[in-house]
C-alpha positions as CSV (number, residue, x, y, z in Angstrom):
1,X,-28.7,-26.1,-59.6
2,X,-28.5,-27.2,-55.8
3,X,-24.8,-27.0,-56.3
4,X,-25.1,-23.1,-57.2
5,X,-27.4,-22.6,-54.4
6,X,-24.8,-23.6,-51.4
7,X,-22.4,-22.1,-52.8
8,X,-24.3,-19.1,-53.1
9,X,-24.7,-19.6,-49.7
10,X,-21.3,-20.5,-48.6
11,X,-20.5,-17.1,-50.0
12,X,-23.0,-15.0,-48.7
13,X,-21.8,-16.7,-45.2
14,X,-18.0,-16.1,-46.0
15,X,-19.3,-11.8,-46.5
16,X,-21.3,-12.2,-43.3
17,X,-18.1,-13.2,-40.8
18,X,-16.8,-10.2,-43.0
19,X,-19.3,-8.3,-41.7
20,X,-19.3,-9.4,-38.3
21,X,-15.7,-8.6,-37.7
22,X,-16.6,-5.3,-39.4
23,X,-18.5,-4.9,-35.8
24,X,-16.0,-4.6,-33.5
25,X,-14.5,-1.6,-34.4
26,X,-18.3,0.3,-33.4
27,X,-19.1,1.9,-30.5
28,X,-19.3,-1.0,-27.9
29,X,-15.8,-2.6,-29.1
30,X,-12.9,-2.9,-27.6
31,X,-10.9,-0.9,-30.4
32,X,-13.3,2.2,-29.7
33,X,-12.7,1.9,-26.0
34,X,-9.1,1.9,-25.8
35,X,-8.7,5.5,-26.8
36,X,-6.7,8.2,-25.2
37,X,-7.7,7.7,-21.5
38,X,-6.4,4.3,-21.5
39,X,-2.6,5.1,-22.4
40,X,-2.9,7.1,-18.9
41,X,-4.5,4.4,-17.3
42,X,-2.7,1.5,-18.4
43,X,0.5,2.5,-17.7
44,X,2.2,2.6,-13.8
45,X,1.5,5.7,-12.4
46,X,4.0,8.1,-11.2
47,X,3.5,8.8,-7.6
48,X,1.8,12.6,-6.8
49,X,1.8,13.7,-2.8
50,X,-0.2,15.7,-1.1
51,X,0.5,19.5,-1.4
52,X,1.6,20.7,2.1
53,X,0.7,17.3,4.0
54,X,3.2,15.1,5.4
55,X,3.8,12.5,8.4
56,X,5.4,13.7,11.9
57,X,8.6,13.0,11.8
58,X,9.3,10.4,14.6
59,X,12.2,10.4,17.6
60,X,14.9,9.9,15.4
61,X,14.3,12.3,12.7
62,X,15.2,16.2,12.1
63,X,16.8,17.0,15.5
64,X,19.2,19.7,14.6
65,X,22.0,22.0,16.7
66,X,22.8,25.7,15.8
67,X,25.8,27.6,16.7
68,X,25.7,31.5,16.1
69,X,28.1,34.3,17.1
70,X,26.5,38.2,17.0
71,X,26.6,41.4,18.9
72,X,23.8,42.0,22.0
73,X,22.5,45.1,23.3
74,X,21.4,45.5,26.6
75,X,18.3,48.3,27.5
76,X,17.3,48.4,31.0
77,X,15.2,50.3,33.5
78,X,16.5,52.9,34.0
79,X,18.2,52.9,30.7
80,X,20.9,55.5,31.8
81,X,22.7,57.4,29.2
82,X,24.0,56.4,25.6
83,X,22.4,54.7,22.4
84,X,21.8,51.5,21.5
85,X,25.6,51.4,19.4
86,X,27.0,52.5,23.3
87,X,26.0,49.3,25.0
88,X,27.0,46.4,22.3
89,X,28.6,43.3,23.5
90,X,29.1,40.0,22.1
91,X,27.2,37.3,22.0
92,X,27.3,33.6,21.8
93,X,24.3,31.4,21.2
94,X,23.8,27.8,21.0
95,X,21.0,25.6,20.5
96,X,19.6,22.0,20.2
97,X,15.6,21.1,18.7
98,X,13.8,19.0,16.6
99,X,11.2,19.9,14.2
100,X,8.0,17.5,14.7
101,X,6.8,18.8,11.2
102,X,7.8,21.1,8.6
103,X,6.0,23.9,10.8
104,X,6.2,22.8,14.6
105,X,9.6,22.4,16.0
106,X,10.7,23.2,19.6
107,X,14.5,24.5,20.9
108,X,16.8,24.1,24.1
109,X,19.1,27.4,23.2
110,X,21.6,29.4,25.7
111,X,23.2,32.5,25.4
112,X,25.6,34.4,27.0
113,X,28.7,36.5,27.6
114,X,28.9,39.7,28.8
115,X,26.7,42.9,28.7
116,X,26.8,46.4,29.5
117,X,24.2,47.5,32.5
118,X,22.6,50.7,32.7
119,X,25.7,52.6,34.2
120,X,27.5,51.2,31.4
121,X,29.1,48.7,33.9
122,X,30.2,45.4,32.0
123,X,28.6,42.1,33.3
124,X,28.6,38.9,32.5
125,X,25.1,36.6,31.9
126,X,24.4,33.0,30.9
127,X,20.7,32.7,29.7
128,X,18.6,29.4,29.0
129,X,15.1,29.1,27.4
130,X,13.0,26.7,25.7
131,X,11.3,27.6,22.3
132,X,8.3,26.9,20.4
133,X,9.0,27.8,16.8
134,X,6.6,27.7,14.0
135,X,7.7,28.2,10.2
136,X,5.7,30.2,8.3
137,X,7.0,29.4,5.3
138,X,6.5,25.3,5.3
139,X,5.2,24.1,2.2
140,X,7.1,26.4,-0.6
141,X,10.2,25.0,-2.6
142,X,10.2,22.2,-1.3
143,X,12.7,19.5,-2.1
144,X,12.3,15.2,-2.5
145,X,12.3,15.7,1.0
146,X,10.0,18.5,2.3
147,X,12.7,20.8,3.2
148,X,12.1,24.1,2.0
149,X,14.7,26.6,0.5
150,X,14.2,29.3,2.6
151,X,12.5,29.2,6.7
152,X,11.1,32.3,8.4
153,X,10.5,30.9,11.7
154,X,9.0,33.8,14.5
155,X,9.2,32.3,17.9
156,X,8.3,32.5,21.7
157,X,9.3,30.9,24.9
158,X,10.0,31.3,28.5
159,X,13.4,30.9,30.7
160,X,15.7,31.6,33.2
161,X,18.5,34.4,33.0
162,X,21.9,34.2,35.4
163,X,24.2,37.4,36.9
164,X,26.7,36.2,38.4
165,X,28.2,39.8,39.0
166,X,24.8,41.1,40.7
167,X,24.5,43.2,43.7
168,X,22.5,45.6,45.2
169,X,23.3,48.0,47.9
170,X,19.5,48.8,48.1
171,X,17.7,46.1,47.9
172,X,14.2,46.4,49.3
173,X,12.6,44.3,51.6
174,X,9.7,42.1,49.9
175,X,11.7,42.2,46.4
176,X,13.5,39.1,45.4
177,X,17.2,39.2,44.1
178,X,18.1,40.0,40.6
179,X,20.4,37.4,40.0
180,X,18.7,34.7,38.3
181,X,15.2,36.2,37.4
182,X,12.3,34.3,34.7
183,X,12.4,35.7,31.5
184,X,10.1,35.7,27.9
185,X,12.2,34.8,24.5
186,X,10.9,35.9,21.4
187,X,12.4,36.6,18.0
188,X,12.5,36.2,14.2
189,X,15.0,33.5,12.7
190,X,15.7,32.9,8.6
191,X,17.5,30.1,7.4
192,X,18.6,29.4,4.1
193,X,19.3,25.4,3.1
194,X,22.8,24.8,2.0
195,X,21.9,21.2,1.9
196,X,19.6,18.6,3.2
197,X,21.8,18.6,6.6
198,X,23.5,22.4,6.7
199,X,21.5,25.7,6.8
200,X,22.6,29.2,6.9
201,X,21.2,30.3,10.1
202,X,20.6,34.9,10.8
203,X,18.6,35.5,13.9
204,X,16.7,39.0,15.5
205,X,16.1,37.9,19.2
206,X,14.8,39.6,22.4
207,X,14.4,38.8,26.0
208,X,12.6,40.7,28.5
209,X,13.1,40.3,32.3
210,X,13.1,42.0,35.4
211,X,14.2,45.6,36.2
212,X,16.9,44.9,38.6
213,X,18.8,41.9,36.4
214,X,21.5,44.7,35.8
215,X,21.8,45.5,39.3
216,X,20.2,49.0,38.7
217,X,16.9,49.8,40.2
218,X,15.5,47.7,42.4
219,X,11.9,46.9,41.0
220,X,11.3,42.9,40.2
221,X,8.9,44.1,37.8
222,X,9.7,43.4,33.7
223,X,11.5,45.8,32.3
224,X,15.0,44.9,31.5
225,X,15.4,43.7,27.9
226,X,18.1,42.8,25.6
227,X,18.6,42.9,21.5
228,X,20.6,40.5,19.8
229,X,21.5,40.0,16.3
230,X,23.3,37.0,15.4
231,X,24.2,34.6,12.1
232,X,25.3,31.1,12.2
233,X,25.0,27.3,10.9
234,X,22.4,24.8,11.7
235,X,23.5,20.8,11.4
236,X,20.7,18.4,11.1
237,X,21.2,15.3,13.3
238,X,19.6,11.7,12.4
239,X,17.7,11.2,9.2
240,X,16.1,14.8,7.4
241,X,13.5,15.6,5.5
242,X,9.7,13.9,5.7
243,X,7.5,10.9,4.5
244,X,5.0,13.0,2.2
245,X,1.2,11.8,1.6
246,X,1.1,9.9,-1.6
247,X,-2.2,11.1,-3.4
248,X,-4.4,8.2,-3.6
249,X,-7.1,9.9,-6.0
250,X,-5.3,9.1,-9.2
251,X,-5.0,5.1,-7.9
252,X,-8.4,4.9,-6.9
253,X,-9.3,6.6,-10.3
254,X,-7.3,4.2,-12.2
255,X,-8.8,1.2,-10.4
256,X,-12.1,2.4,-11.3
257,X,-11.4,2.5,-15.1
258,X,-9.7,-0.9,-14.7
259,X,-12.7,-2.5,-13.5
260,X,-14.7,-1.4,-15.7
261,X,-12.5,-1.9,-18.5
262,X,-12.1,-5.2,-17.5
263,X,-16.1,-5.6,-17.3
264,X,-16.4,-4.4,-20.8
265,X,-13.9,-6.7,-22.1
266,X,-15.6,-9.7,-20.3
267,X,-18.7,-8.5,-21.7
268,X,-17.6,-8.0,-25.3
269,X,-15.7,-11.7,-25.2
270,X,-19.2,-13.4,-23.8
271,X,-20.7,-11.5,-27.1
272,X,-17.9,-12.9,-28.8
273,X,-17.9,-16.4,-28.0
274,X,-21.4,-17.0,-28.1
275,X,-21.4,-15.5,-31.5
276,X,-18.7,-17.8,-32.6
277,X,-20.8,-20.5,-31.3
278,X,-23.9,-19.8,-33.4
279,X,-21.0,-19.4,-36.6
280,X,-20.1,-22.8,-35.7
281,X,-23.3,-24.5,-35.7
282,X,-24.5,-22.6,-38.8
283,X,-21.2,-23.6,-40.9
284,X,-21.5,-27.2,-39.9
285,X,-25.1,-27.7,-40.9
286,X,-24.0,-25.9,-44.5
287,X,-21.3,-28.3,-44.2
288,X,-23.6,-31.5,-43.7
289,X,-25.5,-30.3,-46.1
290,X,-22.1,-30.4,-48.5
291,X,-21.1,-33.6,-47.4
292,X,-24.8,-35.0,-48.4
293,X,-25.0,-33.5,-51.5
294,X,-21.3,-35.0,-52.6
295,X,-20.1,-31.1,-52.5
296,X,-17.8,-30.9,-50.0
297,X,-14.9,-32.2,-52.3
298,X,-15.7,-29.0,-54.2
299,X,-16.3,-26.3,-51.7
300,X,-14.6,-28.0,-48.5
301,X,-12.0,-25.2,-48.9
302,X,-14.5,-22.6,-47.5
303,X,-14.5,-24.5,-44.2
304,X,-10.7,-23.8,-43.3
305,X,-11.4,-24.1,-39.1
306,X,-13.3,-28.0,-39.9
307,X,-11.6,-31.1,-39.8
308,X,-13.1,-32.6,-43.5
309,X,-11.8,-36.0,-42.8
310,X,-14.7,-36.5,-40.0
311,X,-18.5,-37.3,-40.4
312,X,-20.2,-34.1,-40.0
313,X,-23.5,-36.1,-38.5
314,X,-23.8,-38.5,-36.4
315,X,-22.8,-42.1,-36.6
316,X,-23.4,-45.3,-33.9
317,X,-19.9,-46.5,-33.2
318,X,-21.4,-48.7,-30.6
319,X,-18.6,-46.8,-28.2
320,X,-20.2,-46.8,-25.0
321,X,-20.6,-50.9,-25.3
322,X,-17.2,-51.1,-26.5
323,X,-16.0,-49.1,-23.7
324,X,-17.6,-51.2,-21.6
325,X,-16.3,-54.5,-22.6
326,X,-13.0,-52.6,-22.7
327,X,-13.1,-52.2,-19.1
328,X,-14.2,-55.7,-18.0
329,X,-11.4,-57.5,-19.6
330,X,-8.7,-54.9,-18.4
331,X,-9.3,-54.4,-14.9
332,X,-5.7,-54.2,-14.3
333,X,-5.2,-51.5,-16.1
334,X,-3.1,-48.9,-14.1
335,X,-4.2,-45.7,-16.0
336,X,-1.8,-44.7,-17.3
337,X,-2.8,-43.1,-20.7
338,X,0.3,-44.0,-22.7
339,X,-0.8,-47.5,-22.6
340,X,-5.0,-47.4,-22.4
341,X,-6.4,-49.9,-24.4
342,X,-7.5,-49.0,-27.6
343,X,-10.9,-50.0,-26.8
344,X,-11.0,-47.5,-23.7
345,X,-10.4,-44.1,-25.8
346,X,-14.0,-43.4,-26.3
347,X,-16.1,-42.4,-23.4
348,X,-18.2,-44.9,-22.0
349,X,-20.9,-45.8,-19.6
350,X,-20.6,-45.9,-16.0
351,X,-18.5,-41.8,-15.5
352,X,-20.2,-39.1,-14.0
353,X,-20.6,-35.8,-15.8
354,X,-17.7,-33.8,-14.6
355,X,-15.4,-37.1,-15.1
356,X,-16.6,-37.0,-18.8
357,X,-15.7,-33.4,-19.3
358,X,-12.7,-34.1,-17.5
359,X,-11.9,-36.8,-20.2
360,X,-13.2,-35.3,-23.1
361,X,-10.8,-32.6,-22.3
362,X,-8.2,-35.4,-22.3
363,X,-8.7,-36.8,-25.6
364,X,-8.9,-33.7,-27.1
365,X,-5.6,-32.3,-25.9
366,X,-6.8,-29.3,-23.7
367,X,-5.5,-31.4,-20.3
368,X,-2.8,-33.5,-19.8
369,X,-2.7,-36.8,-17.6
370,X,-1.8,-34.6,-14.5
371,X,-4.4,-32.3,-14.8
372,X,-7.1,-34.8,-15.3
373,X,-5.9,-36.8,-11.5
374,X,-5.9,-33.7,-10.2
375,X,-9.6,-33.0,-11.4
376,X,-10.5,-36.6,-10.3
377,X,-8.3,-35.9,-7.2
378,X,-10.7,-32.7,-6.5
379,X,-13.6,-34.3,-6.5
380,X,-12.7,-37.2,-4.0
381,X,-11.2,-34.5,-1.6
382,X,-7.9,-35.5,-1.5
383,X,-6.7,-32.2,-2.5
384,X,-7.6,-28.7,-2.2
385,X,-9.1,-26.9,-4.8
386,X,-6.9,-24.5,-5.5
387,X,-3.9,-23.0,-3.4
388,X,-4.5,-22.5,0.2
389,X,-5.2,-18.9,1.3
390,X,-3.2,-17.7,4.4
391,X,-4.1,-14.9,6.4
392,X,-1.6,-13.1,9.0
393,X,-1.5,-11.8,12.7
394,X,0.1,-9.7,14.4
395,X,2.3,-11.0,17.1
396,X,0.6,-12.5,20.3
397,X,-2.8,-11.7,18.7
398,X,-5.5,-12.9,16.8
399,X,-5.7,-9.7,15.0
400,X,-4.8,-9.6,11.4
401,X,-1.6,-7.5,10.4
402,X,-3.6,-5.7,7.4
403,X,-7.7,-4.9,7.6
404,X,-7.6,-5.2,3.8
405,X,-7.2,-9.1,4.0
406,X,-11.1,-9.1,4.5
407,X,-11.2,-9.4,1.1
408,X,-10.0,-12.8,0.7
409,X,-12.6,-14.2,3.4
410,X,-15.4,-12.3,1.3
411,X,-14.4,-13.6,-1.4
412,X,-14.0,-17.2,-0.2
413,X,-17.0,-17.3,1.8
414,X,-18.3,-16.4,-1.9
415,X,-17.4,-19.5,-3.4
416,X,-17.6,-21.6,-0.4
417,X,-21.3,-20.9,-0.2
418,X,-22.3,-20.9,-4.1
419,X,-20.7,-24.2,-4.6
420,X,-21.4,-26.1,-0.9
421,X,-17.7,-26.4,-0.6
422,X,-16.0,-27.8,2.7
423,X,-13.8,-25.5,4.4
424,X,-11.0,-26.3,6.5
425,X,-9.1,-23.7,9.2
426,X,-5.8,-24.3,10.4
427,X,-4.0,-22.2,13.2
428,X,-0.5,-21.6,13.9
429,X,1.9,-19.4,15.7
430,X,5.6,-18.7,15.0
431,X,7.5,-20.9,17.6
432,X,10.5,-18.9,18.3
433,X,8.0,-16.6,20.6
434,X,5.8,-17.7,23.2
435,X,5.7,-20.8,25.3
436,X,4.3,-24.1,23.7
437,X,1.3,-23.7,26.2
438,X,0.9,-19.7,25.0
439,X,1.2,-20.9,21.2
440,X,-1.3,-24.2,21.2
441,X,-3.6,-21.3,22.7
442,X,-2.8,-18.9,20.3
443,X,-2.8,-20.3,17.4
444,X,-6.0,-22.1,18.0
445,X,-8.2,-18.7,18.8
446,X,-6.6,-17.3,15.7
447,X,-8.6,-20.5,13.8
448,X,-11.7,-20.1,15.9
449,X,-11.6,-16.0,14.4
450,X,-11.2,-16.8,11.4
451,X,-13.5,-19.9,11.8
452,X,-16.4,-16.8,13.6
453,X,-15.7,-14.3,9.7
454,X,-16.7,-17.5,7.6
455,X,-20.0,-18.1,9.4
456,X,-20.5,-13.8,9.4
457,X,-20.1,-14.1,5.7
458,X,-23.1,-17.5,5.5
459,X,-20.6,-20.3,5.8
460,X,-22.3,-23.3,6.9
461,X,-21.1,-24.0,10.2
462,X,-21.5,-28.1,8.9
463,X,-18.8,-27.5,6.4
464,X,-16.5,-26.0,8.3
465,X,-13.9,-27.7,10.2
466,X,-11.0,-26.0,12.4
467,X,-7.6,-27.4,13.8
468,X,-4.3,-25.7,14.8
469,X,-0.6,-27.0,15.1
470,X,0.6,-24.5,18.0
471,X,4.2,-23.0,17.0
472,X,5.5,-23.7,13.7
473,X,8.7,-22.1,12.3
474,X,8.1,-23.7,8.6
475,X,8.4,-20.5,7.0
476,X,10.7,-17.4,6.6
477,X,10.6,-14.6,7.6
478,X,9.8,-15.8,11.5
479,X,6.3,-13.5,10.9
480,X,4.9,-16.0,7.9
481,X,4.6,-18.3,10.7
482,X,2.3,-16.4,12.2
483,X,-0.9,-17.5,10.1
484,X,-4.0,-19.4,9.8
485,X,-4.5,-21.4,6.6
486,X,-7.9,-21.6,4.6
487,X,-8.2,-24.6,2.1
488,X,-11.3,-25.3,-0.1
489,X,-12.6,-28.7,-1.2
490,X,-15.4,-30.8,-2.1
C-alpha cells in the first residue's frame, strides 16, 4: 500500500513540472514578451538623420568655382534713347565660394567686358563683388549627401565697378570721378546637379551704381544699373556634400527596451532558478523516502536528473579527519591536482569558506586547476580581480578624451565600495611627446584626477593607492599610451 502511495505521488509530481513549464508561456514569460516589438528591437538598426539638420561643412569642404557666359544690358541716368534689346553686350562672369551649409554660402565673382553707355557709346568694365547667397530650397531631394537636385539661391552683396574708358568733360567740383565707383549686387541664381561635383548653373543678376559710371551725367548719386542674364557650370572643389545628424531617438528607444528586457529576463531566470531549487529539494526527499522504503529499484526511473548510485541522506565518512591526516603526512605535496592524495579529495578542516566553494567547484568539475589559483590568487592580492580598466586623455591634459567614460568610474566606485575592495591608480603619458620632466608630471596629475572621481563617488581614501610611470610607449596607437590604469583587488 505504501508502494502505491509514492508512486501516486511521484506521478502527481511528474504532472506538476508539467504544469509548471505550462507557466511560462503566461503573461509574465519570456515567450509572451518577445512579440512583435522585439524583432524591431533586436535587430541593428538602420541609421535615420535628422530631416534638414546637418554639420557645417569645414575649410576643406564644398568650395566651388563657376564660369558663365551671357548677354548684359546696361540702363543708365539719363538712359538716352533705345530699348533694352539696343544696348546688349556680352558678358563674362566668373566666380569662386564655399557653401558653409546647405543654405549659407558666400562668393568672390567678377564680371566684365564691354557695355553700351547711354549715348550708345561702347565701353569696357571689369566689376568685382563679394556675395552672401542663401538657398531657399536646402533640404528637398536631397541625396546620400545633402545636395539637393535643384538650388534657387537669391543673393546680395556689395563691390567695386572699373571704367577704364571714363571721362568727363563736365565734371563738377565736389563730385568724385566715375571711374571706379561702389556698387550693390543682387540677383536670382538656379542650379541643377549633374552630379555630386558639376551643376548646371542660369543666373538673373543686377548691379546698381552711380549715375556717372558711363560717363553721362555727372551726379555720383545711384542710378546707373546693369541686367545680366547668364548660364554656366559650377565645379565643386575638395570633398562635397555634408555629415547629416544621425537621429538618436530610435537608439535611445531601443536601449530602453533592452534594459528592460534584459530586467525581465533576469527577473524571470531568478523565478526560475529558485523554483528549480524547491523541485530539487522536494524530488530528493520523495527520493529518500524511495531509497528507505526499498522502492527506488522500482521507480528510480522517475528521477532521470539524480545520480541513483549515491546515498540520498547523509552518511559520516569521517572526511574532514581523514583530510586532515591526509595533509600531515603529505606536506610536500605540490598541488597539483593530477597527483592529490586520495585522502585529500574530500574537503577538510582548516579552509576558509570561499576556499571551500572554490574547491567544491573543483571536485565537481565547474572549475579547472587554473581557475581555482586564480581564485586563491584573488584572495591573497596577488592579482587583480578582474581586467584592469583604462581610461584615456587627451594630449598634454588630464582631461578624459570621451565624458561618457564616467561610467566606468561609477560603476567601479560601485563595487569598490560594496565589497571594501583595494584600488590601485596608475598614470602614464605617451613618451614620444613631452619631456621626461613634462610626462612624470603629467602622468602623475592624470592619477591624482582619477584618484579625486574615486573618493567623489565614496571610495575610501584608505584603500586607494596611486602611482605613475611618466612616458610609456607600450601600446599602439601612440594615444593608448596616454592612460591611467584602474585595478581592483582584495
Amino acid at each position: 500500500m505504501t508502494g502505491k502511495i509514492l508512486f501516486l505521488t511521484t506521478l502527481c509530481l511528474s504532472a506538476m513540472s508539467v504544469k509548471a513549464s505550462d507557466v511560462t508561456t503566461t503573461s509574465d514569460s519570456i515567450v509572451k514578451q518577445v512579440g512583435v516589438t522585439s524583432e524591431y528591437y533586436l535587430q541593428t538598426l538602420k541609421p535615420t538623420y535628422l530631416k534638414n539638420v546637418s554639420e557645417a561643412a569645414n575649410w576643406g569642404k564644398n568650395w566651388f568655382i563657376e564660369i558663365k557666359g551671357g548677354a548684359s544690358a546696361f540702363l543708365g541716368t539719363p538712359i538716352g534713347c533705345g530699348d533694352v534689346f539696343d544696348r546688349l553686350s556680352p558678358a563674362l562672369q566668373v566666380g569662386l565660394g564655399k557653401w558653409f551649409t546647405p543654405a549659407v554660402g558666400g562668393r568672390v565673382a567678377y564680371q566684365g567686358l564691354s557695355f553700351k553707355n547711354g549715348e550708345f557709346k561702347s565701353m569696357d568694365y571689369h566689376f568685382i563683388h563679394a556675395d552672401f547667397l542663401y538657398n531657399l530650397t536646402s533640404g528637398i531631394n536631397c541625396n546620400d549627401i545633402g545636395l539637393s537636385r535643384w538650388d534657387v539661391i537669391p543673393y546680395l552683396g556689395v563691390g567695386m565697378i572699373y571704367n577704364p574708358d571714363w571721362s568727363s568733360a563736365c565734371m563738377c567740383p565736389g563730385h568724385a570721378s566715375g571711374s571706379h565707383p561702389f556698387t550693390f549686387s543682387y540677383g536670382l541664381e538656379c542650379r541643377y546637379r549633374l552630379n555630386d561635383r558639376m551643376h548646371l548653373v542660369a543666373e538673373l543678376s543686377g548691379m546698381t551704381t552711380a549715375k556717372n559710371f558711363d560717363g553721362v551725367g555727372s551726379s555720383s548719386k545711384f542710378g546707373d544699373n546693369m541686367l545680366t542674364l547668364s548660364a554656366g557650370l559650377s565645379f565643386t572643389l575638395g570633398k562635397a556634400g555634408y555629415k547629416r545628424i544621425v537621429d538618436a531617438k530610435p537608439y535611445i528607444a531601443q536601449n530602453e527596451w533592452l534594459l528592460s528586457y534584459a530586467e525581465s529576463l533576469g527577473n524571470n531566470n531568478r523565478m526560475l532558478r529558485k523554483s528549480n531549487k524547491e523541485n530539487e529539494k522536494i524530488l530528493a526527499e520523495y527520493q529518500k523516502i524511495l531509497e528507505m522504503e526499498g522502492l527506488l529499484d522500482l521507480y528510480g526511473n522517475k528521477f532521470n536528473n539524480r545520480d541513483k548510485s549515491k546515498a540520498l541522506f547523509p552518511r559520516n565518512d569521517y572526511s574532514g579527519l581523514n583530510s586532515l591526516r591526509a595533509r600531515l603526512n603529505n606536506k610536500g605535496w605540490d598541488g597539483n591536482p593530477e597527483n592529490m592524495p586520495k585522502a585529500m579529495l574530500k574537503r577538510g578542516e582548516g579552509y576558509d569558506k570561499e576556499t571551500e566553494k572554490a574547491m567544491d567547484a573543483f571536485y565537481n568539475g565547474e572549475l579547472d586547476e587554473l581557475q581555482i589559483a586564480y581564485l586563491i590568487a584573488m584572495r591573497d592580492g596577488t592579482v587583480p580581480i578582474g581586467a584592469p580598466v583604462y581610461f584615456f586623455f587627451n594630449i598634454g591634459t588630464d582631461h578624459l578624451t570621451d565624458a561618457s567614460q564616467l561610467l566606468n568610474i561609477d560603476e567601479l566606485a560601485k563595487v569598490a565600495k560594496k565589497y571594501n575592495l583595494k584600488v590601485r591608480i596608475i598614470g602614464a603619458a605617451d613618451s614620444a611627446t613631452g619631456t621626461d620632466s613634462i610626462n612624470e608630471t603629467l602622468s602623475s596629475k592624470r592619477a591624482a584626477y582619477i584618484m579625486r572621481l574615486m573618493r567623489d563617488r565614496g571610495v575610501a581614501s584608505e584603500n586607494i593607492k596611486t602611482s605613475h610611470e611618466g612616458g610609456i610607449d607600450d601600446y599602439s596607437p601612440v594615444q593608448a599610451n596616454r592612460n591611467t590604469c584602474v585595478v581592483l583587488s582584495f
